[in-house]
N, C-alpha and C positions, 0 to 999 in steps of 0.2 A: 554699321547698321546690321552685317549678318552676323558679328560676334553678340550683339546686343540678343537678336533674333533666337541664337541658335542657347543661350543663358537662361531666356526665357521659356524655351522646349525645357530643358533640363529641369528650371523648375520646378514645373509642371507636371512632367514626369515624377521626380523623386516625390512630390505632393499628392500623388493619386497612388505612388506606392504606399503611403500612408497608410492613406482610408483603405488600398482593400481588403489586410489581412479581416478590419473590422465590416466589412462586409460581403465578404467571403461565407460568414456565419451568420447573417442575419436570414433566418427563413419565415416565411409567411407565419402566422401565428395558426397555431392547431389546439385544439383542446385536449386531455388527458386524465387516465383513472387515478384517482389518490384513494389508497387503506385508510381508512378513517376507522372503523371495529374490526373487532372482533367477537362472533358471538358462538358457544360453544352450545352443544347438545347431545345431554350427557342419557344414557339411559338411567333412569329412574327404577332402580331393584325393586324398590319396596310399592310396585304397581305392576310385577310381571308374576304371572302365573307358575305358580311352582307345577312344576310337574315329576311325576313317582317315576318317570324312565331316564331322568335324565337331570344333572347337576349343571348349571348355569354362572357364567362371570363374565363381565365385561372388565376391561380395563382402561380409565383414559389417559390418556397425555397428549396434550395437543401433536398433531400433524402424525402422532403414533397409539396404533388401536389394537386391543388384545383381543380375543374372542377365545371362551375356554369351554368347551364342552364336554363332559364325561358321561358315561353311561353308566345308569344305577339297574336299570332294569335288569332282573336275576333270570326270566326265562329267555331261551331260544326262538327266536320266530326268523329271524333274518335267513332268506334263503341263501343268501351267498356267502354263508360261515363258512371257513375255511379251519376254526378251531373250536372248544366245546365250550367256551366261557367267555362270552363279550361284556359282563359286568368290568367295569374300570376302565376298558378302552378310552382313550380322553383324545381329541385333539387339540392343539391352542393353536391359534390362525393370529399371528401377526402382522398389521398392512401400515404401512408406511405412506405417507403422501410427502411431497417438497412443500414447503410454507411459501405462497406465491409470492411475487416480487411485491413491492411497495407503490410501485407507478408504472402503468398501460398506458402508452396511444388508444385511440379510438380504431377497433380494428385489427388492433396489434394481435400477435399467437399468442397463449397464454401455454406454457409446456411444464408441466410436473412429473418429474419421477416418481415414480407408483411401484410397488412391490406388496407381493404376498407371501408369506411365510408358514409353514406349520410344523410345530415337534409333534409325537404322536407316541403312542404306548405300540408296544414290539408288534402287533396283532392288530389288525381294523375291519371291523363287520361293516359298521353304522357309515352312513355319510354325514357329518358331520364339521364341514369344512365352511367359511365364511368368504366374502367379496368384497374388494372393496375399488373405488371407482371416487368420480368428480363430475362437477357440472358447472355451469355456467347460466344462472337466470337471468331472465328478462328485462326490461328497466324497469325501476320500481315499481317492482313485486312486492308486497306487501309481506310475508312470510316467507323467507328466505325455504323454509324446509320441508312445505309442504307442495305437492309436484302438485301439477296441471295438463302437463305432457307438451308443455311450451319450450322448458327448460334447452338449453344446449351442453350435451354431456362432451366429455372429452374422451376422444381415440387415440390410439398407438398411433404415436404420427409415424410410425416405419409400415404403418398395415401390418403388422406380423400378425397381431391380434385385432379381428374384426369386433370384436363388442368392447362395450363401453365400458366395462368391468375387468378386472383378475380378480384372478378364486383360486382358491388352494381344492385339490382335488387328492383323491385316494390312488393312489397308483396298481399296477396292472399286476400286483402281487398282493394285494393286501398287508404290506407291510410298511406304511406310511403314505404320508401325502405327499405332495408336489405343490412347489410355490410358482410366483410367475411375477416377472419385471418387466417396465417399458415404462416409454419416455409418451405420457397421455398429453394430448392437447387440443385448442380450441381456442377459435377467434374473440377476442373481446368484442361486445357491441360498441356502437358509435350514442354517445350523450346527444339529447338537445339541448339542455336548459341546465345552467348556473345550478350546482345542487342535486341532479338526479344520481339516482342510485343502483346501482347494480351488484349481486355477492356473485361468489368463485366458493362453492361450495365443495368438500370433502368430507371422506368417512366411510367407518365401515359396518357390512352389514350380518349378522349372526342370529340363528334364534329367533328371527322375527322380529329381532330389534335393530338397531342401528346407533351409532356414535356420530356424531359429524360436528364437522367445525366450519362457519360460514363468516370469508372475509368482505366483510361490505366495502366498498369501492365508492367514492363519492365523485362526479364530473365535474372538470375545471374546464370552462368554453376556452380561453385562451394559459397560452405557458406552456403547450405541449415540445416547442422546440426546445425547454431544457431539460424535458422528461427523464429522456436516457439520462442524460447525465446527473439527475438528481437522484437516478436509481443508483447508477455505478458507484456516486460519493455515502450515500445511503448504506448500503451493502457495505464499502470497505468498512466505515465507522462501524459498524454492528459486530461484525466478524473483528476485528482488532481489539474493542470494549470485551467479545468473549474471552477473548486468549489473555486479556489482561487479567482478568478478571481472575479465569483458572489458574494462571502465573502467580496471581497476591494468594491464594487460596491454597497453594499444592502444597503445604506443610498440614492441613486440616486431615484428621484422619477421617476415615470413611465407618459410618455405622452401619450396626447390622452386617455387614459382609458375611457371606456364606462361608461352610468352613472352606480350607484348602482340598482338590485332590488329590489324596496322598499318591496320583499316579504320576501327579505333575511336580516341576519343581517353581512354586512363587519366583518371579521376576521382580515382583517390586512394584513396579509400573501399575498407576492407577488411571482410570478416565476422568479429570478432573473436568470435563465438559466436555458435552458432543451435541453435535444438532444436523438432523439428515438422518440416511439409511448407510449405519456405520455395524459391519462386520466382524468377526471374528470365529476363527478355526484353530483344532487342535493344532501339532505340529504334525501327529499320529492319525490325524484325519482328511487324506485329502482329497476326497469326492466333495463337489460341489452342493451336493445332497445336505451336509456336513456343517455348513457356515448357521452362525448364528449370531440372533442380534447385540451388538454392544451394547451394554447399558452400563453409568453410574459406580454399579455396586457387583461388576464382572470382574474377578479375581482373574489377570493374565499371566502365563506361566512362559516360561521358555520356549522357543521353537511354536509360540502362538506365530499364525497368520492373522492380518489385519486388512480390511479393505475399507475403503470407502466411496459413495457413488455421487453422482452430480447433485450441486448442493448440500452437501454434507461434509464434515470435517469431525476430527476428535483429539483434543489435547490431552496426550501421558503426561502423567509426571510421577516423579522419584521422591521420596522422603530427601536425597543429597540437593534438592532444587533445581535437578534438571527439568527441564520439559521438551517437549515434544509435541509440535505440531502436523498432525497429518491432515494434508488438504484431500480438496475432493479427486474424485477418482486416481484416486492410489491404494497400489499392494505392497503391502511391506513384512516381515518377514523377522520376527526377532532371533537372538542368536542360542544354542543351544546352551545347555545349563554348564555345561563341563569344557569348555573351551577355554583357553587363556587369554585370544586375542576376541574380544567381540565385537561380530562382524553383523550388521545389521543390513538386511537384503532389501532394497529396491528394485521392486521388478515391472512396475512404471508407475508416475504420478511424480507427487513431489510433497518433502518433508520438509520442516525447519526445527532444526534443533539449537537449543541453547543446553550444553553438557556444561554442568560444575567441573565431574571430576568425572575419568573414566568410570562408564555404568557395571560393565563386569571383567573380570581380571583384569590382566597389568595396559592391556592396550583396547582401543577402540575405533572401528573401521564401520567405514560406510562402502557397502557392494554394489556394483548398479551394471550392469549390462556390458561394458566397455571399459570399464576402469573400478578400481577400489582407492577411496581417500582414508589416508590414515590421518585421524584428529589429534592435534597438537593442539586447537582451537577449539573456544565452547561454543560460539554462534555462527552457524554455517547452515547454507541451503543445499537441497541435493535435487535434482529432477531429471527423470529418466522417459525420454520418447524412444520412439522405432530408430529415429537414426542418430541420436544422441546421447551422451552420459553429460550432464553441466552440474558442475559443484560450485559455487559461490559462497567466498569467504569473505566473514563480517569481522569478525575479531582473533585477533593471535595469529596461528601459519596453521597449513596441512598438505601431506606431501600428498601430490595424485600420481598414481601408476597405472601404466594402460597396460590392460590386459593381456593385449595382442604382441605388442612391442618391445614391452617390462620398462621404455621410458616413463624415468619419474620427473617430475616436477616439483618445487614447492608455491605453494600461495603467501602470498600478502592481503593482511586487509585491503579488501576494494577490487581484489583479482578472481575472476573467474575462469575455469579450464573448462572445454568442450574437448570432449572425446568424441570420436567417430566411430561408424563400424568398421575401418580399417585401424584403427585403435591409434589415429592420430591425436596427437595434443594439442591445442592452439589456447594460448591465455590471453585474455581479453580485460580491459579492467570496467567495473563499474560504479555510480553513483551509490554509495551505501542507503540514504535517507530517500529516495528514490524507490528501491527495491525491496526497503524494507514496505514502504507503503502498497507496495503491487503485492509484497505477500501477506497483508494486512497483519505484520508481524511490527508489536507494539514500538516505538523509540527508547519509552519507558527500560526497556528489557535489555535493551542492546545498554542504554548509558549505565545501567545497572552492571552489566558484563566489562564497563572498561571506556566503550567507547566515548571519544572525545571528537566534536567537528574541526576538522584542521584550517576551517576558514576558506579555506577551495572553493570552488564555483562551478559547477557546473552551468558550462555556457549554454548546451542544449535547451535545456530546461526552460532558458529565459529568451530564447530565441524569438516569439513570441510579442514580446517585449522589447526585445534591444532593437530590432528591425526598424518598427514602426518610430522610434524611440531615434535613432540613426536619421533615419529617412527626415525627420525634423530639425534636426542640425544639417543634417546636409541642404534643407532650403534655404535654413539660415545665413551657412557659409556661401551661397550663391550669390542670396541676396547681397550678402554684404559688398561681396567681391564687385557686383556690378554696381552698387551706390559707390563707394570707393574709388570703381574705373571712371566713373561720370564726375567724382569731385576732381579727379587726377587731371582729366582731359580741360576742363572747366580752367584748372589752377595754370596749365600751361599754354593757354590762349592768350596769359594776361602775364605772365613773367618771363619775360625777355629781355635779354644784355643788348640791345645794338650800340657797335662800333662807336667810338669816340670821335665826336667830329658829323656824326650821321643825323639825315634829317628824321625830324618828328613827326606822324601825322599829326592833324588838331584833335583824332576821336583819342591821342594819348596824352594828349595833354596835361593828365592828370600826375606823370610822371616827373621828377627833376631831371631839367635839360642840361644836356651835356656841356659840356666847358669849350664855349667858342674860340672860335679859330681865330690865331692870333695872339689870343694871353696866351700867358704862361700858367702852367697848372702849378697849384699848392701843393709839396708833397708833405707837408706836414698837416694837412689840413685832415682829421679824423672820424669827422662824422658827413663824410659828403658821401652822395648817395650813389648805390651801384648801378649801373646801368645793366637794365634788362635785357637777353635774348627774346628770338622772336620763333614759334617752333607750327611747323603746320599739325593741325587737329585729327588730322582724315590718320597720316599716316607717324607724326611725330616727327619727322625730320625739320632740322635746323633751317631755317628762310630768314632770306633779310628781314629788315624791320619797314620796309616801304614795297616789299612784293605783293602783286595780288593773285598771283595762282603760284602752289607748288614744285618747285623744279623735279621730283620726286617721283609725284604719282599727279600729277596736275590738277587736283582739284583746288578748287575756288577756298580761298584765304578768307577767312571774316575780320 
């Protein structure tokens, strides 16, 4: 009775480890924001007052806005001229916003990287700088763009900057402006009703005019618990489709291109897509003052610096078919024009490249804080934190050397190396198809480079799965065991040999009786029947065939 007892705990057990991984996840239902538009507003030129002091331009692209101001005026009045001719002084104010997520909680932060920019001519009289900033309206507001003073703007969520805006400003010499960056944000409202609407409005402002882009947001009352993760799967497909995209594309030549600088030397490397606030600097410029916007149709030269900031990325590529994925927040650092080995600087973030063929002389290195990888391989990852160097190889080898140490290693596809700031090595292997997905770095690219699935499994992955999956076979094999132990017990109540010569109860009578005493037994006779043993049930030991308690363990005989 306690083996039966203690069968049915187990059961029971492995049966409720089942169901919890599946409701471990289950949360109350919450409602959530889904992007349903997007609605732009653009300035309208041909309705702005011209004016005799001053030449005007906007420029749009979504989530990126120009503002160009020059001065036409030919006399003097500015008191704070510092030279004798403010005709042509121009500034251009460039502002950036992050394109909001695709899906809010009710409630949830809503956080955009913001920046402002401005080039300016050698000299600046005039203020002539622009703003730009974001907000957050009401529920169905009727006119996303026009204010009430309802609105909820977004703040520097570090407090560095008290106002609701950046602006580019003239600095304390008159000889250019000053930009300004930070991470703006603001609470989403909470929905009532199936349907309601709320925008997440950006844009910048110049002139008296304004650029904005207004993403409408539509309320779902329930489904918020798969929110995040309809954001996360969202987001990776988006960013993977770009880099595909720029990947089929990076043999297209680029129009229009500006000429070369003949101070610089062409690198080759073109932006076959970017999306975010993506950077670049001379190699000969290195004040922060300095950086300027990537775009398109930016010719990069050698010993260019590259950055890019939170939500943002920008895919290089080579006329040889390599490319080059730089994620967000990463500095990197191309190699000079006259070197033989090229060594490409990471000085933190994280790259993905897929190399055809060495990009400049006979070899090709990736630098990073703690270690340099020499490439023998085209698709590899590199990412550089404060206590880290990690290179991740996808296809081919590449020898990693530590810094510190001068030990080298080689990789294999699937092997990653971590370098420390003690310039130790440690190799680690990982899931390829895995990691390609967390760097929303295509399949496409890699099967294109070689790679073939060797059938492997990663167990992890499916853990998930095989648990619960396990836990179901293991009731099974319980159950079985215990119907099995009941038919065993059952079978041996009733098959028993007793002795020759021994009496029968009448409840056995359904047996052939043994060969009485007396005759002579037949030994040629073939099909006479066996005589059964008799076995106690409690504990299995052997018992006459007329006992009624156990010599064993005493329990009562049926």
């Amino acid at each position: 009775m306690k083996k039966k007892l203690l069968s049915a705990i187990v059961a029971f057990i492995l049966l409720f480890s089942c169901t919890l991984p599946l409701n471990t996840y289950a949360n109350e239902e919450t409602g959530y924001w889904e992007r349903t538009n997007i609605i732009d507003r653009k300035v309208d030129t041909s309705k702005v007052e011209k004016s005799e002091g001053y030449s005007q331009t906007w420029v749009y692209r979504r989530g990126r806005y120009t503002y160009r101001c020059q001065v036409t005026y030919e006399g003097i009045w500015y008191s704070g001229k510092d030279h004798d001719k403010c005709n042509g002084e121009y500034v251009e104010s460039t502002g950036h916003v992050a394109t909001p997520e695709k899906y809010y909680l009710g409630g949830e932060q809503v956080v955009l990287h913001t920046s402002i920019r401005a080039t300016t001519s050698g000299k600046i009289c005039f203020h002539l700088g622009a703003s730009v900033g974001s907000f957050i309206t009401i529920v169905n507001k009727d006119d996303p763009f026009t204010s009430y003073g309802t609105d909820t703007s977004l703040y520097d969520i570090t407090e560095k900057h008290t106002k609701s805006y950046l602006a580019t400003y003239k600095n304390d010499t008159n000889t250019g402006y000053e930009g300004m960056s930070a991470d703006m944000g603001a609470k989403m409202p909470q929905g009532s009703s199936e349907g309601d609407k709320v925008y997440i409005v950006t844009g910048l402002g110049g002139g008296n005019e304004s650029m904005q882009t207004a993403y409408e947001y539509t309320w779902h009352t329930t489904g918020g618990e798969n929110a995040v993760k309809m954001r996360e799967e969202y987001n990776a497909k988006i960013k993977e489709e770009r880099i595909l995209e720029a990947w089929k594309n990076r043999q297209k030549e680029k129009e229009k291109l500006p000429e070369p600088d003949p101070n610089y030397k062409d690198s080759g490397l073109r932006a076959s897509d970017l999306w975010g606030q993506c950077a670049i600097r001379r190699g000969d410029q290195p004040y922060d003052s300095e950086w300027e916007y990537l775009t398109l149709d930016t010719i990069i030269y050698f010993g260019d610096e590259i950055k890019t900031w939170p939500d943002s990325g920008v895919v290089l590529s080579l006329t040889d078919m390599s490319t080059f994925l730089v994620r967000e927040n990463t500095h990197m650092i191309l190699p000079g024009p006259e070197t033989r080995v090229s060594a490409v600087k990471i000085l933190w973030g994280n790259v993905v490249t897929n190399v055809k063929k060495m990009i400049y002389g006979g070899e090709m290195n990736i630098e990073m804080q703690q270690a340099v990888a020499g490439i023998k391989g085209t698709t590899f990852a590199a990412e550089q934190t404060d206590e880290l160097s990690t290179f991740y190889l996808f296809t081919s080898s590449a020898d990693i050397t530590s810094k510190i140490t001068g030990e080298k290693i080689t990789l294999k596809p699937g092997e990653y190396a971590e370098v420390d700031n003690n310039g130790m090595i440690s190799v680690k292997t990982f899931d390829i198809p895995s990691k390609a997905k967390e760097l929303s770095w295509p399949m496409e690219i890699l099967e294109d480079d070689g790679y073939k699935a060797n059938g492997d499994i990663n167990i992890a992955r499916y853990l998930w799965i095989i648990l619960p999956v396990a836990g179901i076979i293991a009731v099974i094999v319980v159950t079985a065991l215990i119907v099995s132990k009941k038919k065993k017990a059952a079978q041996q109540m009733t098959e028993y040999i007793p002795a020759t010569g021994a009496y029968i109860p009448d409840e056995y009578g359904g047996f052939e009786s043994p060969i009485p005493s007396g005759r002579t037994e037949d030994k040629t006779q073939t099909n006479q029947t066996i005589p059964q043993k008799k076995f106690c049930t409690n504990c299995g030991a052997q018992v006459a065939p007329d006992a009624r308690f156990c010599v064993n363990c005493g329990g009562k005989l049926i």
